[in-house]
N, C-alpha and C positions, 0 to 999 in steps of 0.2 A: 504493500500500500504506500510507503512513503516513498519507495521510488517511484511508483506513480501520480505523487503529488508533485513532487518534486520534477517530472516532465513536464507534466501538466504546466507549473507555475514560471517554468523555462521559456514553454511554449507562449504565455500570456503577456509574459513581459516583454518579448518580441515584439510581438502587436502591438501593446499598448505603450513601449516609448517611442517620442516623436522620431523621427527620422533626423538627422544632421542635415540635411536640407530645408526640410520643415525648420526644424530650427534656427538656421540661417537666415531663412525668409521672415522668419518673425524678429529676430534681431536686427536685421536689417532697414525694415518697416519702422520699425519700435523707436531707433536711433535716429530714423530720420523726422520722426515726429516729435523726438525728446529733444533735437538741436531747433528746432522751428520754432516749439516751445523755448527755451532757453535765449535764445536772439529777441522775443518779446514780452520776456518777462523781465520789467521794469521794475519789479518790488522788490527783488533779488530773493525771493522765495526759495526752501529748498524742494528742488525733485526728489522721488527716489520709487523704485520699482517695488513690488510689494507681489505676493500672491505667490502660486505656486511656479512661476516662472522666474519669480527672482531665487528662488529656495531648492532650484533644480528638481522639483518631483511634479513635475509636469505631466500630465499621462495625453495621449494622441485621442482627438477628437474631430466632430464633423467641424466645429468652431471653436476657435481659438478665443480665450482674453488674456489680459493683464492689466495688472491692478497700477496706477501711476497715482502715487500720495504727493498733494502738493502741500509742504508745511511752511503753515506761517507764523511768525511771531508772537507770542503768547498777546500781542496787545492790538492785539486785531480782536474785533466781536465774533463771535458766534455767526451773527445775521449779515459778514460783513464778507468772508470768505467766500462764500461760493458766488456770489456777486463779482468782484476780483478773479476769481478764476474764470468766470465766464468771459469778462473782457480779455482776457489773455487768449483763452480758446479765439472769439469772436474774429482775432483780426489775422487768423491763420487758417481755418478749418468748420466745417459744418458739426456738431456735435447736437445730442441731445439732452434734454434735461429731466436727470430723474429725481422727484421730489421725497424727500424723507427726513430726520432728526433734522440732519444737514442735505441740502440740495447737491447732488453731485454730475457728472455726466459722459454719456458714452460717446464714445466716437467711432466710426469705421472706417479702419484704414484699407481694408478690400475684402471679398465676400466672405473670406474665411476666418477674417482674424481682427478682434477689436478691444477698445481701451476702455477702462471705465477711471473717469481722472476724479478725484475725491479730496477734496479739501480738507485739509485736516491744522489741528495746533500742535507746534513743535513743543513739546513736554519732555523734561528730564525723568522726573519722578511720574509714577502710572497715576497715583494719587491724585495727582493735578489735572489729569485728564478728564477733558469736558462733553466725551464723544470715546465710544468705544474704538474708531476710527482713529483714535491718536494715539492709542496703544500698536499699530499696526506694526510701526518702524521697529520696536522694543521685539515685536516676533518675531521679525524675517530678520532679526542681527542676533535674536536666540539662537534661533532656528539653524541659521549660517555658521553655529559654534558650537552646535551640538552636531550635525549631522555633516561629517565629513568624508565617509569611508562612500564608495560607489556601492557596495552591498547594502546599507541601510537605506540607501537613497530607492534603491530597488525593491525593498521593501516595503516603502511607502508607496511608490508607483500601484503594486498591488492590490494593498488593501484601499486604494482610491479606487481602481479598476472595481473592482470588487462590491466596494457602494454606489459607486456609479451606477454599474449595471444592475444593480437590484433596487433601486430608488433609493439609496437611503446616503445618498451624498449632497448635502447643503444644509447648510441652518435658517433656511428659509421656512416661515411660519406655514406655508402650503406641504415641506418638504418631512422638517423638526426632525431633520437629521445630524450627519458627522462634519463638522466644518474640516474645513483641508488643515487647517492648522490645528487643531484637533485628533486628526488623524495620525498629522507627522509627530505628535506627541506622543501619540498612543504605542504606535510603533517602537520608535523610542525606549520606551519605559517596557514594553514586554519582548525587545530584541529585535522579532522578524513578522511579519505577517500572520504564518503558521501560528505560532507562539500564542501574541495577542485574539488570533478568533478561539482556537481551544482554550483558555483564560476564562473569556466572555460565556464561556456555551457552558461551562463550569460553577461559574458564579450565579448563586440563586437570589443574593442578598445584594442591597444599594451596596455600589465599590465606592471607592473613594481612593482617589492618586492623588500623590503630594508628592510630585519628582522631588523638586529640590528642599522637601522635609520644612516646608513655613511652617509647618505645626506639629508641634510634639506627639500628638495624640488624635485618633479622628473626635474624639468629643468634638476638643477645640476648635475644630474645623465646621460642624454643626452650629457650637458658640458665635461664633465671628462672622460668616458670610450672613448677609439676610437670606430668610428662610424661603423669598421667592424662586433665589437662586438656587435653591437644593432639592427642586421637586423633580429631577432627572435621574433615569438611573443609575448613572455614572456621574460623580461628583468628579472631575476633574482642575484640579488647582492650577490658574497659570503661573508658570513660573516666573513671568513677570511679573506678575501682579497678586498678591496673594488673596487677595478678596472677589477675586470674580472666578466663576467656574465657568472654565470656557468649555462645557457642554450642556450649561443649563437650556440651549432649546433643543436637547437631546427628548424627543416623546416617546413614555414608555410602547406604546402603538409601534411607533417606528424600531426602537429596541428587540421590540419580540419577531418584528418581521425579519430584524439582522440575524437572531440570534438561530432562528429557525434557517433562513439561508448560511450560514454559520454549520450548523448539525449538520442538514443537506449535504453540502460541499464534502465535508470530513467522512461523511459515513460511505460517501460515493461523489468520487472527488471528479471534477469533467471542465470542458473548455467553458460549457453552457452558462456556469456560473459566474463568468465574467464577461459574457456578450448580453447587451442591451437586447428584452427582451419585445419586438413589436407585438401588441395586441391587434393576433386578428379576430377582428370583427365578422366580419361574412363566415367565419369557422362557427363564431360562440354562436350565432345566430341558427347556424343549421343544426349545430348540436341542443340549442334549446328548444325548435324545432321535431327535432326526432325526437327528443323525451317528454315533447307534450307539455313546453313550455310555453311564457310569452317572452318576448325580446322587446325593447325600447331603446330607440339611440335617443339623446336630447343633445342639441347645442345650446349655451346658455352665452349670453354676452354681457360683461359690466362695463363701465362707466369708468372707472379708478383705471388708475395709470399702468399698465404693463410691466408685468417683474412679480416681484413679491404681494404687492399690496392687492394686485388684480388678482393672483394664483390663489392667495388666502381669502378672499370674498367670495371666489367662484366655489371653491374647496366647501366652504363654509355650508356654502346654498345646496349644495350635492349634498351633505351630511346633514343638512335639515331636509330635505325632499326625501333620502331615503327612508327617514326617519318616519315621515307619512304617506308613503307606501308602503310599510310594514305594519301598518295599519289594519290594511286591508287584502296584502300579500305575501308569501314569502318567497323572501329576496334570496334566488340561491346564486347570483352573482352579480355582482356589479364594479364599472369602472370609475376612473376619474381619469381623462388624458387632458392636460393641460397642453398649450400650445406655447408657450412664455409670455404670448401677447394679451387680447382683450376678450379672450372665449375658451373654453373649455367642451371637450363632448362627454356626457355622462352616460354611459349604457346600463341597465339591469335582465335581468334574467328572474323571473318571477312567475310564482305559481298561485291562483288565488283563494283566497281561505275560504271560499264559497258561502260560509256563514263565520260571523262576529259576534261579542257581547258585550254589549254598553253597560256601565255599573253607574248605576243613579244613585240619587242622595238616601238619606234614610225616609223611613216611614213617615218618621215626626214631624219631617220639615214637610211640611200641606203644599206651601207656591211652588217650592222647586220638585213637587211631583207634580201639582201639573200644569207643570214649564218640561217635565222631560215626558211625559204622555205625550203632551204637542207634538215633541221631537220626534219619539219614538213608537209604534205601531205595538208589535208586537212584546209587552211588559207583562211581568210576572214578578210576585215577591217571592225573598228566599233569605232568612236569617233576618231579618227587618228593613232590607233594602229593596230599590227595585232594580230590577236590569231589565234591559231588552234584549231579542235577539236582531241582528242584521242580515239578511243572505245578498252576497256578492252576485249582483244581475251585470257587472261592469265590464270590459277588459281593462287591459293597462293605460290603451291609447285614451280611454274615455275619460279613465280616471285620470289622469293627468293634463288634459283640456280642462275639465269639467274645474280641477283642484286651480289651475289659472287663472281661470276667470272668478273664480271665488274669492283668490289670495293676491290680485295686482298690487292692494297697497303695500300688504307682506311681501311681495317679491320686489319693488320699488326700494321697500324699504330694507332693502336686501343688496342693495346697489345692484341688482341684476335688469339688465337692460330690455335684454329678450330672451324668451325660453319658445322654442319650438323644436318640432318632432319631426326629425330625417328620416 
């Protein structure tokens, strides 16, 4: 078995480092929009590369980024920076504006490969830091001092590969998974890939990492960070900073989906586990089809901005919708594929309960029985309450027009735009 992971992981990491061409092309690009920058920047600001491209564990994708921190002097405001870096972009380059804590923005320098330039305050101490965003530099000059050896670097390639392809790479609120820098720690602290996922699959109880030992004891550690920060299952302490856990938007949700891709892999170890998996649709459809299912594709559209803020709205609206189809059905599958921009398609796989039971108030209460009579047809009492029964006369397609037009303000007030049925 281990020399078969051990092929296996050979084979992966093939794949998934960039090619020294690739490479080239993106330093290349990178350099000529870092000298552009630099000729019109008047503040004398400093630049500097950030992400997993300055910290060499880059893994090979359809689209490239890199992260470019512009730091400014602590006696700049808050509201003042990314104003200042927009003029500097403005008189070089088309760029976008992405809105958040601090405004930041993308740029594309060609189909494959683009920048996201992020204003940040130059800070000595983490303490000071006004934006998690000005901890960035304090990582990538860790990160650059711990992780020297070509082996550990490859290391890390895989276990990105590895969340990647299973969804569970990014700390974004749609995602509330493994941040890359997150990653490179993890690695780190359990050696190699291998190492770190058998650890994980092992542990039944919240972990808690302290590389470089800020605390004596895990009490302390519980003690000291606020308690919002500790609801992840892995308590990870950055080593720069000893009060923030940089896997607090770790979700246990998303943990058990690693952990279980984690077993999978080890107990039957394959290339499959590191290829990005497409959802086909026209498959789930015939398969729910042949077992006497219903199928529903929906495309839903928000209003909010593309990226995080749009993915977690849309995310949102899908986890409340399933939530009332399971009302009235059971959900033996369903999707969420985001797009990164302004729409999402949600598919399920559902079978209907043909009859339901409404539980009404008690006996005692006289108006709210009959205010639920009104409601409901068929009532019977049982233990001093009443219920109804319901029988499911609907499909899927109905129930989901029918629940639209009922719920516009709730879906409105949902920042969902449009929901229709493909």
């Amino acid at each position: 078995m281990k020399k078969k992971i051990n092929s296996i992981l050979k084979e992966v990491l093939e794949k998934v480092t960039p090619s020294k061409d690739e490479l080239n092309k993106i330093k290349e690009d990178l350099d000529r929009f870092l000298k552009e920058f630099k000729k019109r920047n008047n503040l004398n600001v400093e630049v500097f590369v950030g992400g997993s491209l300055a910290k060499n564990t880059l893994i090979k994708k359809d689209v490239y980024d890199a992260d470019i921190f512009v730091r400014f002097n602590k006696k700049y405001k808050d509201s003042e920076i990314s104003g200042l870096t927009n003029k500097i972009l403005k008189k070089f380059t088309k760029s976008t504006i992405v809105h958040g804590s601090r405004d930041y923005f993308k740029v594309k320098l060609n189909p494959i490969f683009y920048l996201e330039i992020i204003p940040v305050i130059k800070v000595k101490n983490p303490k000071n830091a006004r934006n998690i965003t000005d901890l960035s530099y304090s990582h990538v000059k860790d990160i650059n001092q711990r992780l020297k050896s070509k082996k550990i670097l490859d290391e890390i390639r895989l276990a990105k590969a590895f969340c990647y392809a299973n969804n569970c790479y990014g700390a974004e609120s749609y995602i509330k998974g493994f941040s890359g820098y997150s990653l490179e720690l993890l690695v780190y602290h359990y050696g190699s890939f291998l190492k770190f996922i058998k650890e994980i699959v092992k542990n039944k109880d919240k972990v808690i990492i302290d590389i470089e030992k800020h605390y004596k004891n895990k009490q302390n550690v519980l003690m000291d960070i606020n308690n919002s920060k500790l609801q992840s299952p892995i308590i990870l302490i950055d080593p720069t900073y000893k009060q923030r856990n940089a896997l607090a938007a770790l979700s246990y949700e998303t943990f058990e989906k690693f952990k279980k891709n984690c077993r999978d892999f080890l107990k039957n170890p394959s290339l499959k586990s590191f290829e990005v998996r497409k959802i086909d649709l026209s498959k789930i459809k015939k398969n729910a089809i042949r077992n006497k299912l219903e199928f529903i594709l929906i495309k839903i559209n928000t209003n909010k901005q593309e990226g995080d803020v749009a993915g977690t709205k849309l995310l949102k609206f899908h986890n409340h919708l399933t939530k009332e189809i399971e009302k009235f059905f059971l959900v033996k599958n369903n999707g969420f594929l985001y797009n990164q921009k302004k729409s999402a398609e949600c598919f399920f796989v559902v079978k209907s309960k043909k009859e339901i039971l409404h539980e009404g108030p008690n006996i005692k209460q006289k108006e709210n029985i009959k205010n639920f009579k009104k409601k409901h047809k068929n009532t019977f009492i049982k233990k001093n309450k009443i219920y109804a029964k319901e029988k499911i006369t609907f499909n899927i397609k109905k129930f989901i027009l029918d629940w639209k037009k009922k719920n516009n303000r709730k879906i409105s007030g949902m920042y969902i735009k449009d929901l229709k049925i493909i």
